[in-house]
N, C-alpha and C positions, 0 to 999 in steps of 0.2 A: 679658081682661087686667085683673087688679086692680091698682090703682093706690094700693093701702097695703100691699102686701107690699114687703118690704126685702131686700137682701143680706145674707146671713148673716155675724156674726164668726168666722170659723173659724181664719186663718192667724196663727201664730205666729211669734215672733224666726227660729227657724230656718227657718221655712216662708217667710219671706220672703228671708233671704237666699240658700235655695236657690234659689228665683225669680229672684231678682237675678243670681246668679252663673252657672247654669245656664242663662242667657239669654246672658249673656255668652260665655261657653264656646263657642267654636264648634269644626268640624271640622277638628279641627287635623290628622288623618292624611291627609286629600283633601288639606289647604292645605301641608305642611309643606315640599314641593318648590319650590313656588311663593313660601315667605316666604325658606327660606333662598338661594333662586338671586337675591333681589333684591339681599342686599347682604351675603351669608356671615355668619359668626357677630355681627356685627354689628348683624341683625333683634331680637336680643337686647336690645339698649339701645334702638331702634327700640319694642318697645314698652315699653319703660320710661316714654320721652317721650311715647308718645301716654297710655299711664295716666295721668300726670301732669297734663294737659290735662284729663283728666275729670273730678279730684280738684276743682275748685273750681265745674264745675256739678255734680255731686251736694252739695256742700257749701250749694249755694242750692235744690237741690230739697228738701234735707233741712228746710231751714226755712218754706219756700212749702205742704209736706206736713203739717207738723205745724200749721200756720194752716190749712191747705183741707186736711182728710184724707177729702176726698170720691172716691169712685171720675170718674175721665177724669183725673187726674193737672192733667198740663199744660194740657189743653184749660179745664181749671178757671181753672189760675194766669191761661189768656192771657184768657179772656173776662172777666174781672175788674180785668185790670186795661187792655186794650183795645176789649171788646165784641165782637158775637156775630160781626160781619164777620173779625178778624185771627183769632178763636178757631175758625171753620170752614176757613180757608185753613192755623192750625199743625196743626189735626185732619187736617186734607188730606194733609199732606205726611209726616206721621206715621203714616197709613194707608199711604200706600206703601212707606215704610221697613220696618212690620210687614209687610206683603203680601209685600214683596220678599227680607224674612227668611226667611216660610215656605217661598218657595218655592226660593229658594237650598237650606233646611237637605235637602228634598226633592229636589231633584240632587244633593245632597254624601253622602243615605243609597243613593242610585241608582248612585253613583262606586263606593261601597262594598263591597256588594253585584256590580257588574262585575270589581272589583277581586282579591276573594274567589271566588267561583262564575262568574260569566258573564263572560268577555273583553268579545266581540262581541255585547254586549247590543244590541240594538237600541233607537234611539228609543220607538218603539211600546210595547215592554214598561216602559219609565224610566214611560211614561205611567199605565201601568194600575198600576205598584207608587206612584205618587205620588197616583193616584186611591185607593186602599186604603187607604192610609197614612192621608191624610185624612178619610176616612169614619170611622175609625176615631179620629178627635183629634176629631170635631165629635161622635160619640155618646157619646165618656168624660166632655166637655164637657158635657155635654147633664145630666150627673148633678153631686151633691157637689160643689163645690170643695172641701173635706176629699179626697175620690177624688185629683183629680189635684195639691194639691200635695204629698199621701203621696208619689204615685208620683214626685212632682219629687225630693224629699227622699231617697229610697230611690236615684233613676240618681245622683243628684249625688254622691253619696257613694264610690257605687261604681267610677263617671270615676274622680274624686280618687284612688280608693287604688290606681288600676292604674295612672296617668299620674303620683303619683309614685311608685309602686314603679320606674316605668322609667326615671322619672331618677337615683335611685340606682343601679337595672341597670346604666345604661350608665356613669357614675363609674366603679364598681367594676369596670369591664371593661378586660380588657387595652390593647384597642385605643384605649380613651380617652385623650388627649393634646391638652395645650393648645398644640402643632404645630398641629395639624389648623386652630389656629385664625389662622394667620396665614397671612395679612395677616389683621387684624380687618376693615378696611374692604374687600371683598375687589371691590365696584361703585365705590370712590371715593366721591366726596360726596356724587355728582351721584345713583349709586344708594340711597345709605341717606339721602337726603333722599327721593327719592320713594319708598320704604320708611316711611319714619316717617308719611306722609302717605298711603298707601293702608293702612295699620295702625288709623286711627282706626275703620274699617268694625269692627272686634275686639272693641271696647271698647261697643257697644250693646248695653242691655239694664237695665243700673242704675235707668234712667227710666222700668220696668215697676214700681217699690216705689210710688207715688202711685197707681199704678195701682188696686194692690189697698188702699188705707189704708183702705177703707169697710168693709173686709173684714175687717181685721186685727185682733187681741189685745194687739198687742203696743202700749205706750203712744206717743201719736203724738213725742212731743216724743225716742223715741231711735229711728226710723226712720232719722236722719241713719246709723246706726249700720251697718244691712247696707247702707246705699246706697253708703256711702263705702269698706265693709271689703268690698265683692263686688267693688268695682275694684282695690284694693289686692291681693286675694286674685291676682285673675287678672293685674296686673302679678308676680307672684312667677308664677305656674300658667307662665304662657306663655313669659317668658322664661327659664324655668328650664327647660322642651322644648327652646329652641330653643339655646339655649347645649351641651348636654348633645349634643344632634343633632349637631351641628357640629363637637362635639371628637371621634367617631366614625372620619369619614374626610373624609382632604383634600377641600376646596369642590369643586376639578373634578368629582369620584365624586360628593359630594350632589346637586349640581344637577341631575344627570339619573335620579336614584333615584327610580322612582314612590313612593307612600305610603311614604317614607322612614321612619318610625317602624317601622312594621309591618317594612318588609322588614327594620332592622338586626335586630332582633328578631328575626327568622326565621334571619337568615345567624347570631347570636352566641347566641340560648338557644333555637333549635328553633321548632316549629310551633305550640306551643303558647302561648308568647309573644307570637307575629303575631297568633293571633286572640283573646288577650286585650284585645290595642290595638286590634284593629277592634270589640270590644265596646264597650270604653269609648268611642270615638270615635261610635259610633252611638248610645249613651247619651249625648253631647256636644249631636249631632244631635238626639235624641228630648226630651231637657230644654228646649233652644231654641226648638226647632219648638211646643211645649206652653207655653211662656212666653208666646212672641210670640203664638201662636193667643189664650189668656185675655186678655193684653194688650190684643188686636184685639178682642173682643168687647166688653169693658170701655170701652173707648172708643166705640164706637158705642152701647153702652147709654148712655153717659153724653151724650153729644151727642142720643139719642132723649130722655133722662129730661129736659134742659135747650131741649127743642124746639126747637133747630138744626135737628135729621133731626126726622121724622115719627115722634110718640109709639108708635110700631108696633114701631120698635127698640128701646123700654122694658120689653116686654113679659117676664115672668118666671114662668117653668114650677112643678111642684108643689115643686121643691127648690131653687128661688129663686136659680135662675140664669139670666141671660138669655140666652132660646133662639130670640126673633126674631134676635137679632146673630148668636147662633152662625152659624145658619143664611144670612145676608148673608155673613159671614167664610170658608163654608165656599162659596158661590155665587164671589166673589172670586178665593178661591186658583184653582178652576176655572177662572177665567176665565186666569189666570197662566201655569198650563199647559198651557192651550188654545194659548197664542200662542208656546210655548216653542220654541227651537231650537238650532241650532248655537253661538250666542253665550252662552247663558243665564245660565251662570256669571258672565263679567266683567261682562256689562250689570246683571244685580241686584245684586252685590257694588256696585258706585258707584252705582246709582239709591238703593238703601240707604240709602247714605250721605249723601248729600244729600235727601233726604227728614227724617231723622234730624237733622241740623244744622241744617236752618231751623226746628225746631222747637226744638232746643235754645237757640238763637238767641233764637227768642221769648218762650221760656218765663224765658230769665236776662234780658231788658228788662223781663218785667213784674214779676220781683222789685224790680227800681230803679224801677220805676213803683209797684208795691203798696206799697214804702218810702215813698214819696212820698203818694200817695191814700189811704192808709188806713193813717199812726201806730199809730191808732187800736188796730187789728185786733189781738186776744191771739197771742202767740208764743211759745208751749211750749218752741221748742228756737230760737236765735238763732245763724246762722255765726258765725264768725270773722271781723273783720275788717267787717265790716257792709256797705253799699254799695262799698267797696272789693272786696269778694271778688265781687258782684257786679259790677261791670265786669271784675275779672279775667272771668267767668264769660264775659260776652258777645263780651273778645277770644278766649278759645278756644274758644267754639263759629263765630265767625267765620274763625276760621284753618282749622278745618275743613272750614269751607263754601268754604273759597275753595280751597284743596289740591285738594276733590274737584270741584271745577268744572273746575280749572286741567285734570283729566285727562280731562273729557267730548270725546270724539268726534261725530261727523254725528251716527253711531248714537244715540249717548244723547242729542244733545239734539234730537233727534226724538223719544225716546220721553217726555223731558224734559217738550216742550211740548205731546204727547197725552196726558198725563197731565195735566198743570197748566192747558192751555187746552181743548182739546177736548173732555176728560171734565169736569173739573173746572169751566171758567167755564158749562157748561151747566146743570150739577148745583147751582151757585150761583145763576145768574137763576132755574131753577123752584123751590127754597126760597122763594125772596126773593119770590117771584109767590104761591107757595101759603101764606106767612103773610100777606101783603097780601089774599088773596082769603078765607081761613076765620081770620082771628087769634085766635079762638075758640082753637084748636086748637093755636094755638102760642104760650099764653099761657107767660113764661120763668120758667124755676125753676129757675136757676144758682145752688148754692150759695154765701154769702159767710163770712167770716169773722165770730165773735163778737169781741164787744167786750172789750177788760182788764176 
């Protein structure tokens, strides 16, 4: 392993906020039954308000990025402005979030694929096409970053022009009517509250740009740029599906329409239609799933390069990507599917989530703390609003954390606290034991900020 080779500049304005956005994007044709039976055309504003929420922490990653535009993003901001203890527990919970991505995006491409070709897929087979799938993200991985986020840049585009060609589709369709849309509230409050609150799971992925900034071309001080315009994009993306969905046919009839995209499609412009939307939608899938995986890697490089983890995770192949993480990342997801079952869907969808928001969480306190500690430190690009957007920040990643708590079962917080205690505080005392015994080895090289 040499220890002077560097990540390469490769990614550009658009390269990152395909990254961003394409990360966001999820499978909206698996999910579309499931957002509009929560609270009918209503999901619509639902996630208007959760975008909304995110707008003021990408507005503080955007300025913590252009200060630290080191690869680990967040794990950077927290150990800088808390230390290596709170920066391996928000890494933590962030690892899950991303783990829990990949292997959600790998059931929702398994729906897919049942949905089209195999009714009565068995378990068994979800297993061996999620093993495949994977094999195949850690060896493209394993090459260029240029390699995959062309390929990000090329699915994202192509999503985009089928998912909206089909919301004009369905406008210009006879059957289209803003009948179909009333009642608007079609759950009552009581539904499109807990709509707006299991919505925020939608909105991850933005917090992948700090990710890459080690990486990037693009000047650090207008990163705030795709971070903030990949959320805004996908509050227009998403709720303009789901609005469009909904004026189709009366709430009764949605609700119980599998991959409701696809099938209107099929019943109003033919077959060829349906499996346009199941293209894009697995392009939805495949952008995600390749976000998150980079993301996942990038993180653990960065926590191996800042001797958290075991400098073994820093290790960088002939094309200067790190290929110890890949290979942890790709050991992980395995692990995910190993355990996978009847539940998998809703339990990752919320473990996601909260994973995700105690990190967001941390990362907008140690911007009011790095305000505080370090004046000092140069700032390229400066929010809005200053400390103020800053606590906004931390009550909406707090209102998050609290929504998806409010909906944890036995279930999850079992899986909750074998994640958090049993894997986790073990995996913390032997750190803590193996820098104590070789500190040789885990001498810290946390990036900091430069001076005005």
């Amino acid at each position: 392993m040499n220890e002077e080779k560097q990540l390469r500049k490769v990614m550009g304005g658009m390269s990152m906020f395909a990254m961003a956005a394409g990360s966001i994007i999820g499978p909206w044709l698996v999910m579309m039954q499931w957002w509009v039976s929560l609270s009918g055309p209503s999901i619509a504003l639902a996630f208007v308000l959760t975008g909304l929420l995110c707008i003021p922490i990408g507005l503080v990653y955007g300025e913590m990025t252009s200060m630290l535009p080191n690869v680990g993003g967040p794990f950077v901001f927290i150990y800088n402005a808390f230390g290596k203890e709170a920066a391996f527990w928000g890494a933590w919970s962030l690892m899950l979030a991303y783990s829990t991505v990949i292997a959600f995006q790998l059931y929702a491409i398994g729906g897919l694929i049942s949905y089209l070709w195999w009714p009565e897929m068995p378990h068994s087979a979800l297993v061996i096409i999620c093993v495949a799938l994977c094999l195949f993200f850690y060896f493209m991985n394993s090459r260029a970053l240029s390699l995959s986020a062309n390929a990000q840049i090329i699915m994202f585009f192509v999503l985009v022009i089928i998912g909206v060609s089909t919301i004009i589709a369905f406008i210009m369709h006879p059957t289209f009517s803003t009948d179909n849309m009333t009642p608007f509230f079609q759950t009552g409050r009581s539904g499109f509250l807990t709509a707006t609150a299991l919505m925020v799971t939608m909105y991850f992925g933005f917090e992948l740009i700090p990710q890459f900034a080690e990486e990037s071309k693009y000047p650090v001080k207008k990163l705030w740029i795709p971070l903030v315009g990949s959320i805004i994009f996908c509050i227009l993306f998403y709720s303009g599906l789901c609005i469009v969905n909904s004026g189709m046919l009366p709430f009764a009839e949605l609700q119980n329409m599998e991959m409701t995209s696809a099938t209107l499609l099929k019943i109003n412009y033919g077959v060829g239609a349906q499996y346009a939307m199941a293209i894009a939608t697995l392009l939805a899938c495949l952008t995600c799933l390749n976000g998150f995986w980079l993301g996942s890697i990038r993180l653990l490089y960065s926590m191996g390069k800042s001797r958290i983890l075991p400098r073994w995770f820093s290790g960088l192949n002939q094309f200067d990507v790190p290929s110890h993480s890949n290979l942890a990342i790709l050991i992980i997801v395995f692990v995910f599917i190993a355990i996978s079952g009847t539940r998998w869907l809703e339990s990752l969808f919320t473990l996601m989530a909260i994973g995700v928001s105690i990190c967001y969480a941390l990362s907008c306190l140690s911007f009011i703390q790095l305000r505080n500690k370090h004046p000092e430190w140069k700032r390229p690009w400066v929010t809005p609003g200053g400390k103020i957007m800053g606590f906004l920040a931390v009550l909406c990643s707090v209102v998050m954390a609290y929504y998806t708590f409010k909906f944890f079962d036995s279930t999850l917080w079992m899986l909750f606290v074998i994640y958090f205690f049993v894997l986790g505080g073990p995996v913390w005392l032997y750190l803590r034991h193996r820098r104590k015994q070789s500190p040789e080895l885990y001498v810290i090289k946390v990036p900091t900020g430069t001076v005005e």
